[in-house]
VEXDREN-2710 file (C-alpha; in Angstrom, 1 decimal):
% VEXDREN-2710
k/r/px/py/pz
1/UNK/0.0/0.0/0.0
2/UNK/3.1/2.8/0.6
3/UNK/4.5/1.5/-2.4
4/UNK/1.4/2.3/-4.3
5/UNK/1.0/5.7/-2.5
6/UNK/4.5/6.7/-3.4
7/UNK/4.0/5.3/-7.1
8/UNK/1.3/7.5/-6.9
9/UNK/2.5/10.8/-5.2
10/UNK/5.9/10.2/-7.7
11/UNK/3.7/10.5/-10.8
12/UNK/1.4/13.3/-9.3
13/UNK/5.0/15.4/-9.0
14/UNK/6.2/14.5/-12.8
15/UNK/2.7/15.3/-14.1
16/UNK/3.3/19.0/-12.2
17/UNK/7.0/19.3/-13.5
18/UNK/6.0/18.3/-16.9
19/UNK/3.0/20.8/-17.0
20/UNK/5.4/23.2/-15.3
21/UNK/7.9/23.3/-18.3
22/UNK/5.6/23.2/-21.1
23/UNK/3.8/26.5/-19.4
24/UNK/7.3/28.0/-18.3
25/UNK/7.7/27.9/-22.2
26/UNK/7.9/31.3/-24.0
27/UNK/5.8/32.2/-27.2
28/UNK/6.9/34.4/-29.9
29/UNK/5.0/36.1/-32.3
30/UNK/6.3/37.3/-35.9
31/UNK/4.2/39.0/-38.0
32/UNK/3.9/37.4/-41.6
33/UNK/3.8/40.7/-43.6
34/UNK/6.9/42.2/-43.3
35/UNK/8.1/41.2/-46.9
36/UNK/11.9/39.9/-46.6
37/UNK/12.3/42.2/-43.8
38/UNK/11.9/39.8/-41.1
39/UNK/11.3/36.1/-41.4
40/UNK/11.6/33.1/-39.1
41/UNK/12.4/29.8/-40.0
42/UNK/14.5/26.9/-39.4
43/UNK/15.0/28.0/-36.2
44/UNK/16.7/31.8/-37.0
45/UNK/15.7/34.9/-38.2
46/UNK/16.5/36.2/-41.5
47/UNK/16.3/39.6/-43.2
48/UNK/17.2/43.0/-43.4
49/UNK/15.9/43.2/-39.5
50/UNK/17.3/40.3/-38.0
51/UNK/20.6/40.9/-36.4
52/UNK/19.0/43.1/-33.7
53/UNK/15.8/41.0/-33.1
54/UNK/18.2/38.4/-32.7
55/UNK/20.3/39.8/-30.6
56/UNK/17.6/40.8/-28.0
57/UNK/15.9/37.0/-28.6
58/UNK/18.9/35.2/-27.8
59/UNK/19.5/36.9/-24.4
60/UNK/16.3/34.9/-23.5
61/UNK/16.7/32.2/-20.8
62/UNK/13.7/30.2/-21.3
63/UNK/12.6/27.9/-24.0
64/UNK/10.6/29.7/-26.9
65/UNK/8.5/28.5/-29.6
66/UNK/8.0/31.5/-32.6
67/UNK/5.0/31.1/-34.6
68/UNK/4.5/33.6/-37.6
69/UNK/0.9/35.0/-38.3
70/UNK/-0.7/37.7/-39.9
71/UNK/-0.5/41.1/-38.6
72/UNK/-3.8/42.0/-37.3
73/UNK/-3.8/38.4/-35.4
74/UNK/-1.1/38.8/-34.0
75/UNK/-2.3/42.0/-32.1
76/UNK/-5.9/40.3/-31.1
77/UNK/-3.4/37.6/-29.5
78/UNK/-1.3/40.3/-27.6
79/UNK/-4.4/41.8/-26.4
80/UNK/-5.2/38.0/-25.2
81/UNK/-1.8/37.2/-23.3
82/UNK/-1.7/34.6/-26.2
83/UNK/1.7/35.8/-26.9
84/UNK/4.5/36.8/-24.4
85/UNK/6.1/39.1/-27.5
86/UNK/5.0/40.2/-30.7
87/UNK/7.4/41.5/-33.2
88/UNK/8.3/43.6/-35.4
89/UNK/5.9/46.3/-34.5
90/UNK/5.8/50.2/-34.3
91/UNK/5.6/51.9/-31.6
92/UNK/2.5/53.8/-31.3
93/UNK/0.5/54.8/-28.2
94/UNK/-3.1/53.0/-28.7
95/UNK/-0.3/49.7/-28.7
96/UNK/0.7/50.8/-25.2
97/UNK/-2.9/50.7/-23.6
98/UNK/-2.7/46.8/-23.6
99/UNK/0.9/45.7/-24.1
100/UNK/4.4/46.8/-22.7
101/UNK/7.1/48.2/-25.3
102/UNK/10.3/47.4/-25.5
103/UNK/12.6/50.3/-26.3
104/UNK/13.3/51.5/-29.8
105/UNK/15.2/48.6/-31.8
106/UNK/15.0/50.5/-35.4
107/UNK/14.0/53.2/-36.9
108/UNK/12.3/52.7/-39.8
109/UNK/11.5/54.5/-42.8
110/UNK/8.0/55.2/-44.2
111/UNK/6.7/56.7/-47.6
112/UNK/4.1/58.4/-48.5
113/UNK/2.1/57.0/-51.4
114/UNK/0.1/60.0/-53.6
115/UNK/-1.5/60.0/-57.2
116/UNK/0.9/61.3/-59.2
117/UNK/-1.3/63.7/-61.0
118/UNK/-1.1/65.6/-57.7
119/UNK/1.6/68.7/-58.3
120/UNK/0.8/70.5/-54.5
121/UNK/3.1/68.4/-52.2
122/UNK/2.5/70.7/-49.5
123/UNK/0.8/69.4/-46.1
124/UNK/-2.1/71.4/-46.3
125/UNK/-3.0/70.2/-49.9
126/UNK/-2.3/66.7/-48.8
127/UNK/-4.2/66.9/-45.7
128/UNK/-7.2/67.9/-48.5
129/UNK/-6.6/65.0/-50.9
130/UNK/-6.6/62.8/-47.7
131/UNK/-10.2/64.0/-46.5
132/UNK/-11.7/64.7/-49.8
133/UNK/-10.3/61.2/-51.6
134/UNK/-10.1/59.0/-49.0
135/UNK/-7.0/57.0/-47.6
136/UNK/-5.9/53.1/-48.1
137/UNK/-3.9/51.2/-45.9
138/UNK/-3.2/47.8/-44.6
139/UNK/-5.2/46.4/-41.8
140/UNK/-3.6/45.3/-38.9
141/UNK/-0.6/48.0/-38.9
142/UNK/0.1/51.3/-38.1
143/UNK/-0.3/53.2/-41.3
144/UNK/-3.4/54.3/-40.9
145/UNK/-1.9/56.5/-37.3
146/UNK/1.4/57.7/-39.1
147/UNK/-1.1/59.1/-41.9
148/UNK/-3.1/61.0/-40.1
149/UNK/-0.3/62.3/-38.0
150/UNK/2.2/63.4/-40.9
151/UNK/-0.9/65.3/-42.5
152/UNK/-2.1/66.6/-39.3
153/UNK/-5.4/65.1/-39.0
154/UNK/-7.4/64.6/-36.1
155/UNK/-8.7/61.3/-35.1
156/UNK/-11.4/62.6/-35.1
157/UNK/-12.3/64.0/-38.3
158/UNK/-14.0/62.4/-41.0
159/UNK/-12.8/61.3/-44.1
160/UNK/-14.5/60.8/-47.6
161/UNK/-13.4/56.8/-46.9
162/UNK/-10.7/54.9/-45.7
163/UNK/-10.2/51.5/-47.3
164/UNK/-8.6/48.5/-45.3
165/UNK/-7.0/46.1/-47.8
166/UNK/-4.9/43.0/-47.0
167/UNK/-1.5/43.5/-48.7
168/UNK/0.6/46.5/-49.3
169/UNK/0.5/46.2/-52.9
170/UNK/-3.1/46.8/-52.7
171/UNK/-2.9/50.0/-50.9
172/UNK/-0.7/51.3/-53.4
173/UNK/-3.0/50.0/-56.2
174/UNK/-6.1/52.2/-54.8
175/UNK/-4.2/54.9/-54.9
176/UNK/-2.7/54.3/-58.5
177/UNK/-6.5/53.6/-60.2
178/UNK/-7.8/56.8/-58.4
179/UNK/-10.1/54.4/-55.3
180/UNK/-8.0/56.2/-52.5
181/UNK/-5.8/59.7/-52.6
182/UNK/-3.1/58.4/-50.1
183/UNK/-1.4/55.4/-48.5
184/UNK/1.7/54.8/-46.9
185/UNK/4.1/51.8/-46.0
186/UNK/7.0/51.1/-44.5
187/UNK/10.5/51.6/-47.4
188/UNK/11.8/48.1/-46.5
189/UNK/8.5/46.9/-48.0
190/UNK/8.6/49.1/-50.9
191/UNK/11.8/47.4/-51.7
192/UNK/9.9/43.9/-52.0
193/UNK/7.3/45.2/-54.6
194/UNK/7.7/45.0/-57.9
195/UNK/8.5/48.7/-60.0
196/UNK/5.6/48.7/-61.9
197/UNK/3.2/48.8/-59.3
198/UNK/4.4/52.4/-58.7
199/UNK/3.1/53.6/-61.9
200/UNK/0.9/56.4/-61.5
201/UNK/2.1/57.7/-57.8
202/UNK/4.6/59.7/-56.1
203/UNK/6.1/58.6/-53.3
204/UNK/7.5/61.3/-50.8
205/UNK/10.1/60.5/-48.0
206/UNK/8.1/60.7/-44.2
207/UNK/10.5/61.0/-41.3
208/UNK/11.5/57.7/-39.8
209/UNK/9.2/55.5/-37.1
210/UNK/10.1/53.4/-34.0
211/UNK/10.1/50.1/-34.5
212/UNK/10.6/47.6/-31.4
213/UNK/8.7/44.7/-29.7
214/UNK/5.6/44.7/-27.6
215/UNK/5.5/42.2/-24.3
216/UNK/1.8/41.2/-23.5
217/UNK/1.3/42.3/-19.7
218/UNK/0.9/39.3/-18.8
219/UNK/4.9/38.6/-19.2
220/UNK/6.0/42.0/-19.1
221/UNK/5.9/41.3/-15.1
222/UNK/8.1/38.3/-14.8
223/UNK/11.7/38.5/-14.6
224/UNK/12.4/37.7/-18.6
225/UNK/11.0/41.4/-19.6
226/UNK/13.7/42.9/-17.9
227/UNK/15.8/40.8/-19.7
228/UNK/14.0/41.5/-22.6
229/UNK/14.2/45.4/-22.1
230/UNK/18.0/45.4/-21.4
231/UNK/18.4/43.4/-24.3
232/UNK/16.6/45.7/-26.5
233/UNK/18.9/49.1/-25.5
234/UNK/22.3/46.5/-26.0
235/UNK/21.0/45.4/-29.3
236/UNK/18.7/48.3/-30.9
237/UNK/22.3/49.7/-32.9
238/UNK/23.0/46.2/-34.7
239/UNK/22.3/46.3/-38.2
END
C-alpha cells in the first residue's frame, strides 16, 4: 500500500514538473507581412531586420517557440496574453494601452504614397486630398496612425473613406487607379514590390518611425522582460 502511494504521489509530482515546463515555455510572435524584412524559419531569423531581433531574442533564458501569423492576429493575441512578444511592431500609443514596449530597436523608414497627377506636395493640400479622396492602408498596422499624424489630422475627423485592404501592394494600387488619394508603408516593403506597381504615384520620403517589440502584460511582469528590455537598449544599434 506505501508502495502504491508513493508510485502515486511520484507520478502526481512529474505530471506537475512536466506541465510546469511546457507552461514556463515562451511564445513568440512574428508578423507574416513584413516582406523579406523579417522572417523566421529553421530556427533563425533572417532579413534585413534580423541581427537586432536576434540579438535581444537570444539573451532569452527560457525555451521559446516562434510562430509567424498575420498582422492584425497577432495584435488580437497580444491583447489576449496569447503571446509573451510580438514582433516587429511600431511603436504607437493606442499599442501601449494593452501591451508593454520594448525600447526603440529600429528606426524605420515610411513613404508616403500620392496620385501622381497631384503637383501641391505641401501638407495642407495633402491633408485635402486625404479628407476629400479618401486614404488606403493595410489592416492590422500602423499606417493608418502615421497618416493622419504626418498630415495633421485629427482622429477625429472624418474622411471621404478609408479603405482597409490586405496587402501593401493593394494600398498602393487604390491609390494608382484613383479608389484612394493616399497610402503609406514602411521603405523596406517598398523594396519587396515590384517597379511597376508604382506607376501612376509619387512617393514622398516621411520622417522615420520606432520600430521595437511589444511584451503582453501578462509577461511584461516576470523577470524575462527585464531581460528583454536590457536586451533591447544592448542590441537596438545592430544592423
Amino acid at each position: 500500500m506505501d508502495f502504491i502511494r508513493f508510485f502515486i504521489t511520484l507520478c502526481a509530482l512529474f505530471i506537475a514538473s512536466f506541465s510546469h515546463s511546457i507552461s514556463a515555455k515562451l511564445l513568440i510572435g512574428v508578423s507574416s507581412e513584413n516582406g523579406e524584412s523579417l522572417k523566421y524559419y529553421r530556427k533563425q531569423f533572417h532579413g534585413e531586420l534580423k541581427s537586432a531581433y536576434s540579438c535581444v531574442i537570444n539573451h532569452l533564458e527560457s525555451d521559446f517557440d516562434v510562430i509567424t501569423v498575420p498582422q492584425a492576429r497577432l495584435i488580437k493575441m497580444l491583447k489576449n496574453n496569447e503571446v509573451d512578444i510580438a514582433m516587429p511592431l511600431l511603436l504607437l500609443p493606442q499599442r501601449d494601452l494593452f501591451a508593454t514596449r520594448s525600447t526603440t530597436i529600429y528606426q524605420v523608414g515610411y513613404q508616403l504614397i500620392i496620385q501622381a497627377n497631384e503637383t501641391d506636395l505641401s501638407i495642407k493640400n495633402l491633408r485635402k486630398q486625404a479628407l476629400l479622396q479618401g486614404i488606403a492602408y493595410k489592416r492590422g498596422t500602423g499606417a493608418r496612425t502615421l497618416i493622419l499624424k504626418y498630415l495633421d489630422i485629427d482622429e477625429n475627423e472624418i474622411l471621404s473613406h478609408e479603405q482597409q485592404v490586405n496587402t501593401w501592394q493593394q494600398a498602393v494600387e487604390f491609390v494608382a487607379k484613383n479608389r484612394a488619394g493616399i497610402t503609406a508603408l514602411p521603405t523596406v516593403i517598398a523594396k519587396d514590390i515590384e517597379p511597376h506597381h508604382f506607376d501612376g504615384v509619387t512617393r514622398i520620403k516621411m520622417p522615420d518611425h520606432q520600430l521595437g517589440l511589444y511584451m503582453s502584460t501578462r509577461f511584461a511582469k516576470s523577470a524575462e522582460a527585464t531581460i528583454i528590455n536590457d536586451a533591447s537598449k544592448t542590441c537596438k544599434e545592430l544592423r
